[in-house]
C-alpha positions as CSV (number, residue, x, y, z in Angstrom):
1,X,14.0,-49.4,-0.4
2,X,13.0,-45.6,-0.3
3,X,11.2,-43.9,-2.7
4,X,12.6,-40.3,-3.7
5,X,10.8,-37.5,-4.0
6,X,12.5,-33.9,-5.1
7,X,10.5,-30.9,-4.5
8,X,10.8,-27.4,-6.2
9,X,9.9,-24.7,-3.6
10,X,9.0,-24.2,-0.3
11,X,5.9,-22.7,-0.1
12,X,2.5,-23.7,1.9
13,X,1.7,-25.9,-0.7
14,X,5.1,-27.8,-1.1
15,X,5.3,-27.9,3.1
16,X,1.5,-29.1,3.2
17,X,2.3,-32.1,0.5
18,X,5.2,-33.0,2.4
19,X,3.0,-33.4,5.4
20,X,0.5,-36.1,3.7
21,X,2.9,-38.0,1.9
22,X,5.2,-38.7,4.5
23,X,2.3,-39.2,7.1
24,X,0.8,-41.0,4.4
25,X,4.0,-43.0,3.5
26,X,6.8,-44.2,6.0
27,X,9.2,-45.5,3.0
28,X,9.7,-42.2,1.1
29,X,12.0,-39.7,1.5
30,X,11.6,-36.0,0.1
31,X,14.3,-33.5,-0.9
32,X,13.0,-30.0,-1.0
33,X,15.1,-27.5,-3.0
34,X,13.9,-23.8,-2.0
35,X,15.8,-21.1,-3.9
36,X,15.5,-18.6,-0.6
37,X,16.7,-18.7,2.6
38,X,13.0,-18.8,4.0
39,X,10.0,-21.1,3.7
40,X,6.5,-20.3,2.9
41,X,6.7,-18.8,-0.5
42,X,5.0,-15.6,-0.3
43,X,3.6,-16.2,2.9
44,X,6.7,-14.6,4.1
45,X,7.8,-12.6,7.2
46,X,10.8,-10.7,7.9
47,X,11.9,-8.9,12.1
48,X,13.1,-6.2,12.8
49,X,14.3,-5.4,16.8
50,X,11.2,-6.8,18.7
51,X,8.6,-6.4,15.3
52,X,7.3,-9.1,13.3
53,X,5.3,-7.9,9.8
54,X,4.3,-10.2,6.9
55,X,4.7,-8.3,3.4
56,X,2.7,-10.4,1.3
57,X,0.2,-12.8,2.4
58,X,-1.5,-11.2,5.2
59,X,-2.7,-14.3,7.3
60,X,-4.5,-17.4,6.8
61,X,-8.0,-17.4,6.8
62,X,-10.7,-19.4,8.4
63,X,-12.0,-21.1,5.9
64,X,-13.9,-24.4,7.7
65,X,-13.2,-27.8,7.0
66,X,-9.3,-29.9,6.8
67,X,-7.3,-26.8,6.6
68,X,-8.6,-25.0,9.6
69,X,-8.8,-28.6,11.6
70,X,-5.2,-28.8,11.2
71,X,-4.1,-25.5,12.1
72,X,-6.1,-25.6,15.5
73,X,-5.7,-29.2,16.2
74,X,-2.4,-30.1,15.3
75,X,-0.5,-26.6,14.4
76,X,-1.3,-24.7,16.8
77,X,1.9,-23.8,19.0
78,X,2.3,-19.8,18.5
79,X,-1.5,-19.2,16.8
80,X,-2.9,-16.4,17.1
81,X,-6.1,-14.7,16.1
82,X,-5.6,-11.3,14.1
83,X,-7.7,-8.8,15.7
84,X,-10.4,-6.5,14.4
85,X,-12.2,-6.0,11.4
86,X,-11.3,-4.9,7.6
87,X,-13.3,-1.8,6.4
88,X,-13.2,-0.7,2.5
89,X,-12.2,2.4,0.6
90,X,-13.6,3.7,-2.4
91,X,-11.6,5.5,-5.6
92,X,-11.4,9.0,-3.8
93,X,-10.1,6.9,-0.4
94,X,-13.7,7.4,1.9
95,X,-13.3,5.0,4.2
96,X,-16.7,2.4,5.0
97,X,-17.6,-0.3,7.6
98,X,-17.5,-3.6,6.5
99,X,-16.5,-6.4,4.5
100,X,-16.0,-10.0,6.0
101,X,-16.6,-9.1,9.5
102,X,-16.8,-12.3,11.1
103,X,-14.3,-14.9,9.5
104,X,-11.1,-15.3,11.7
105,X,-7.9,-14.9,10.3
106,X,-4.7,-16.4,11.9
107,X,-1.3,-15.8,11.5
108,X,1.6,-16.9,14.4
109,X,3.4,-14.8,17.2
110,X,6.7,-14.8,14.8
111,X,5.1,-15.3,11.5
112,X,3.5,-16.6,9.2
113,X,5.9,-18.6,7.8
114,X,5.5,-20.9,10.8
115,X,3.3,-22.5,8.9
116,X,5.5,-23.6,6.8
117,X,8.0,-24.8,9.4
118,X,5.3,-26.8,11.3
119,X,4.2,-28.4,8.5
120,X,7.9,-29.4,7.0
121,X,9.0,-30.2,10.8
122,X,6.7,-32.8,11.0
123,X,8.3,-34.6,8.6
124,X,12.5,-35.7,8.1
125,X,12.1,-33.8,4.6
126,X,15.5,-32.4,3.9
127,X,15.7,-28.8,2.8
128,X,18.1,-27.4,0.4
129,X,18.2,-23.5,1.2
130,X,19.3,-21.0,-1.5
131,X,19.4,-23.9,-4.2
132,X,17.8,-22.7,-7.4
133,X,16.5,-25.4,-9.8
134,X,17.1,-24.6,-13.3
135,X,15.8,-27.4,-15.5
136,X,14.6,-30.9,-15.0
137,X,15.0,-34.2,-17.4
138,X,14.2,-38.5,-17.2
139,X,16.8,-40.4,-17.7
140,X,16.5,-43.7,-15.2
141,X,14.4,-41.1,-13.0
142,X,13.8,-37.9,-12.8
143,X,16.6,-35.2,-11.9
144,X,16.8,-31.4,-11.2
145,X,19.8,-29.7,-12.2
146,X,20.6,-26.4,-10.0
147,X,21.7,-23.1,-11.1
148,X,25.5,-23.9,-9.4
149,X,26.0,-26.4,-12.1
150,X,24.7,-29.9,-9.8
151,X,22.5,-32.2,-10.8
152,X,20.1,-33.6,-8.0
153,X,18.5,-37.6,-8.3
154,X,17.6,-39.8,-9.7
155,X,13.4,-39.4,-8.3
156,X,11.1,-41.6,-8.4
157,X,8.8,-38.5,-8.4
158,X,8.5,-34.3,-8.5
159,X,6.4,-32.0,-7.0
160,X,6.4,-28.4,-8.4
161,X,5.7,-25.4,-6.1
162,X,6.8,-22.2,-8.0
163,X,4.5,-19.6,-9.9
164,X,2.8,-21.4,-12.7
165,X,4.9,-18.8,-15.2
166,X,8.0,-20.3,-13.5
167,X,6.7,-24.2,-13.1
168,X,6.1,-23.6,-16.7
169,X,9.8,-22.7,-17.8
170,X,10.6,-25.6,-15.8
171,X,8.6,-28.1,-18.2
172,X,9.6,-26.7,-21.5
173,X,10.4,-29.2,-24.0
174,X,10.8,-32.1,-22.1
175,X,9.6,-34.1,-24.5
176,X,7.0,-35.6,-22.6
177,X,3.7,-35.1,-24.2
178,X,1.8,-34.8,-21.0
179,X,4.6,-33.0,-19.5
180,X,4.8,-30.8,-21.9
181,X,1.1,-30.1,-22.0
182,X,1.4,-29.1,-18.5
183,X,4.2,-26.4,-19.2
184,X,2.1,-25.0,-21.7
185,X,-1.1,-25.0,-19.8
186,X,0.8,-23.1,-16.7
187,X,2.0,-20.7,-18.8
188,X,-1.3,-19.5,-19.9
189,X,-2.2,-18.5,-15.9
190,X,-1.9,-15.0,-15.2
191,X,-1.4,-13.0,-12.4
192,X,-1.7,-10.1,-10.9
193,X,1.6,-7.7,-9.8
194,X,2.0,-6.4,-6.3
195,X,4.3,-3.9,-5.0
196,X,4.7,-3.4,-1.4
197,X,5.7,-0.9,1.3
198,X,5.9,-1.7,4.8
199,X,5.8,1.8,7.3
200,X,7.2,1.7,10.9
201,X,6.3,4.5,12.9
202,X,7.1,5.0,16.3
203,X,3.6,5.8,17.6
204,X,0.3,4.3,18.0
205,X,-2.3,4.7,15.1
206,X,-6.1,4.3,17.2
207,X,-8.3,2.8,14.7
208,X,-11.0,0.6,14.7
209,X,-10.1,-2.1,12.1
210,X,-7.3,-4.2,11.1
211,X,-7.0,-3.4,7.4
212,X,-8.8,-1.3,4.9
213,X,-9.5,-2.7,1.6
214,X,-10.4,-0.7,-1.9
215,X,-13.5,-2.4,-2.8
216,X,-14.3,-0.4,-6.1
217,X,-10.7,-1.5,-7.4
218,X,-9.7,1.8,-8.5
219,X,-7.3,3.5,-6.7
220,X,-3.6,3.1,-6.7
221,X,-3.7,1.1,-3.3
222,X,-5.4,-1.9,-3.0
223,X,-4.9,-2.6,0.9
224,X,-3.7,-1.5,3.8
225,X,-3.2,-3.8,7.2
226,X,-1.9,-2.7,10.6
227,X,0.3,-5.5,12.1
228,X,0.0,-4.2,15.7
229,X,-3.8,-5.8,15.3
230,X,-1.6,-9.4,15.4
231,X,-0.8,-10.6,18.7
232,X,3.2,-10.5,19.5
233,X,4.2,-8.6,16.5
234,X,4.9,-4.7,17.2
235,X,5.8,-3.5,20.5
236,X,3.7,-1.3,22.3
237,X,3.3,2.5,21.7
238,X,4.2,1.2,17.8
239,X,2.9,1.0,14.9
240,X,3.3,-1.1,11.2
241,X,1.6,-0.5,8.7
242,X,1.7,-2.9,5.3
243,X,0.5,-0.9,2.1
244,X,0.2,-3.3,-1.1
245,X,-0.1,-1.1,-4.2
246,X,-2.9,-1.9,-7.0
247,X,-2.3,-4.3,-9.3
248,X,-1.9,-1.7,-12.2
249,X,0.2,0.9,-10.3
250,X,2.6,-2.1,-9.2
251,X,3.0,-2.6,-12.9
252,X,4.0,0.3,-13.7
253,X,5.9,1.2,-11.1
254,X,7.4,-2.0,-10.6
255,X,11.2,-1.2,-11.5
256,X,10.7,3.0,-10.2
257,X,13.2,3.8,-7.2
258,X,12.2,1.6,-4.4
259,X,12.6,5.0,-2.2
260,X,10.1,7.0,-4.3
261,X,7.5,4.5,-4.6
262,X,8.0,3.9,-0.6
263,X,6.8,7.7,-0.4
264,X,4.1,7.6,-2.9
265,X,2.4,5.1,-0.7
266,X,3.0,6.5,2.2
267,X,1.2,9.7,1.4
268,X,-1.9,7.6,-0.2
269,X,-1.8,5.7,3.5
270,X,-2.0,9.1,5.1
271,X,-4.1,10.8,3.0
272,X,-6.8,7.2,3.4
273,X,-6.0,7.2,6.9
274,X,-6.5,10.7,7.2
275,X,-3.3,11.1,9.6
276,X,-0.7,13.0,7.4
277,X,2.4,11.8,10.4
278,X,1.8,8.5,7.9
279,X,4.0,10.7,5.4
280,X,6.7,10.3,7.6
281,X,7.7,7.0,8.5
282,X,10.5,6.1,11.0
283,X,11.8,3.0,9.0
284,X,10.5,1.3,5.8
285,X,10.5,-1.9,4.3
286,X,9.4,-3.0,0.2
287,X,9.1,-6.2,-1.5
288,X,7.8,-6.2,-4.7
289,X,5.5,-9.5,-5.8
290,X,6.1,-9.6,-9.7
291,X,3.6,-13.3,-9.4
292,X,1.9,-11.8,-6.6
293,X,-2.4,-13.3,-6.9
294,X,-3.8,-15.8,-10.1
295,X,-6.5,-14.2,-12.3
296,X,-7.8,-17.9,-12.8
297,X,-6.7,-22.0,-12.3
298,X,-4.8,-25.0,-13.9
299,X,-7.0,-25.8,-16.7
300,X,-9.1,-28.9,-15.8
301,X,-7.4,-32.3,-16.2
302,X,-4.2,-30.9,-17.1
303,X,-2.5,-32.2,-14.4
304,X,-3.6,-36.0,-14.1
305,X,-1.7,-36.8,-17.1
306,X,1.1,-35.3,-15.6
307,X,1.3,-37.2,-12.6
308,X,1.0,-40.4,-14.4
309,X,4.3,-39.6,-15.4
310,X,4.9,-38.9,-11.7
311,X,5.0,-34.8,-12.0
312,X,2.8,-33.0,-9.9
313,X,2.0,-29.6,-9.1
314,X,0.4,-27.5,-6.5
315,X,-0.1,-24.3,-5.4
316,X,-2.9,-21.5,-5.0
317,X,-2.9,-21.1,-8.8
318,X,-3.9,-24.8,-8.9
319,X,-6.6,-24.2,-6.8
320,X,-7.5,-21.7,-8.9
321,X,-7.8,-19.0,-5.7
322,X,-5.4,-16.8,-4.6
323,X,-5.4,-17.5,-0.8
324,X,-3.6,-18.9,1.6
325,X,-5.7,-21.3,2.5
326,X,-6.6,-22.6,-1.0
327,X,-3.1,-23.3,-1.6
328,X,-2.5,-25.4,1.6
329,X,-5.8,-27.8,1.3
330,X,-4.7,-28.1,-2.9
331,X,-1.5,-28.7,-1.0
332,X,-2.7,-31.3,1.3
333,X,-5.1,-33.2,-1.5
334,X,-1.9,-33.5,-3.8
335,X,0.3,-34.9,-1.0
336,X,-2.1,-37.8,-0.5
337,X,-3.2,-38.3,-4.1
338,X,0.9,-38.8,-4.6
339,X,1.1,-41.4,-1.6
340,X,-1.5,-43.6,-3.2
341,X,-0.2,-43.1,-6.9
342,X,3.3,-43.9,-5.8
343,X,1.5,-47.0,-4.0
344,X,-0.5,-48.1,-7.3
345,X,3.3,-47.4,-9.1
């Protein structure tokens, strides 16, 4: 007989789990339930005509060790290297060489989130698009009840993908002691708030890096990447540029007209850039990231108690690091720490 699995969330982490267990485990079956239509959390892309642009995680890193291995080894289909370097800019927006010159950083011809969709395609995990879980209780196992009204289970174990603020509502008063614990250790992460605006312009920017970050942390944008520098995503002659706002200034301007803050960034682009067409895009995009980056980790140990009651959790803010990478190997270590703790079970 099958064991069952439910998953909350789509993102690297969730798709990466999904991967080790069920490579790990032929005899269990995993239920994902991702309230979006996409995959990959907030390693997300969206297309427009013939352009590809990723509006919150820029690309995956190269980081060394399992992570990278897999991507070039086994997920490779579509890879592609970003190209050039990422400068800095200081409080009054002077622009420097330098920072991280030499680490690759990959992303795919039509996304990012073909990650996600290479990792999760590996396995027979089903996915339930646009399904929102709303709570989650034991009974003879564990089930997730859905913001329609349905109740999903019973699972012989869950996996928990969201934002720790959100995995946290989810394990509120359960009472569970070591759940519990868990929901109230999540809820004491933090993050940090991200507003973004993406710029389509119908002409080529010529500059000599990829992205241009503010080192000194004090200015009202905090980066500024050029998706033409990825391989297959902007046409020729075209230009995309992805401007995420400062941590503070997304704060505050967080709920501000979406058309205003579009034009505030615009001009800081072009006044950083020093090109003031950047004032006047040709189309725009926005997202805004309300649990964008982690200020810090799971507490230690949190989580093994947890998972003795067969809940588990993963994500960057596990790892404690908000990168793309980090949340795919935490993702990865969890998947294979559930196949041998279901085996033990």
């Amino acid at each position: 007989m099958s064991l069952q699995v439910g998953m909350v969330g789509a993102g690297a982490g969730a798709a990466a789990a999904t991967y080790t267990l069920c490579t790990s485990r032929s005899d269990v079956d995993v239920t994902v339930f991702e309230k979006s239509r996409g995959l990959c959390g907030r390693a997300a892309a969206r297309r427009r005509d013939r352009t590809v642009y990723e509006y919150g995680a820029n690309y995956l890193k190269d980081a060394g060790g399992r992570v990278s291995s897999l991507i070039t080894d086994a997920f490779d289909t579509g890879l592609v290297e970003v190209d050039g370097p990422i400068w800095t800019f200081d409080a009054g927006g002077t622009v420097s060489e330098g920072r991280d010159g030499d680490a690759r950083r990959w992303t795919y011809e039509d996304g990012i989130t073909r990650l996600a969709k290479h990792l999760f395609g590996a396995t027979d995990a089903e996915i339930e698009r646009q399904t929102r879980v709303s709570a989650l209780h034991r009974d003879d196992g564990w089930r997730l009840a859905t913001a329609d009204g349905s109740t999903h289970g019973p699972f012989d174990a869950l996996l928990l993908n969201p934002p720790a603020p959100q995995t946290a509502e989810l394990l509120e008063g359960t009472g569970i002691d070591a759940i519990d614990r868990l929901g109230e250790a999540a809820a004491t992460v933090t993050y940090r708030t991200v507003w973004t605006a993406v710029l389509g312009y119908d002409f080529e920017i010529d500059a000599p890096y990829y992205a241009l970050v503010n080192a000194d942390k004090d200015h009202e944008v905090g980066w500024i990447g050029r998706e033409e520098c990825k391989p297959g995503h902007v046409p020729d002659d075209k230009s995309v540029l992805v401007v995420q706002a400062s941590p503070d200034w997304s704060t505050a301007r967080y709920n501000a007209p979406p058309e205003d803050n579009v034009a505030d960034l615009a001009r800081h682009a072009a006044n950083i850039i020093d090109d003031q067409r950047l004032t006047d895009p040709d189309w725009t995009d926005h997202q805004g990231w309300r649990y964008a980056l982690p200020d810090d980790g799971l507490r230690d140990g949190v989580h093994q108690g947890a998972a003795r009651e067969d809940v588990y959790v993963t994500g960057d803010w596990v790892a404690g690091a908000a990168r793309l990478h980090a949340a795919v190997r935490d993702g990865l270590e969890t998947g294979e720490h559930m196949a041998s703790s279901l085996a033990d079970g």
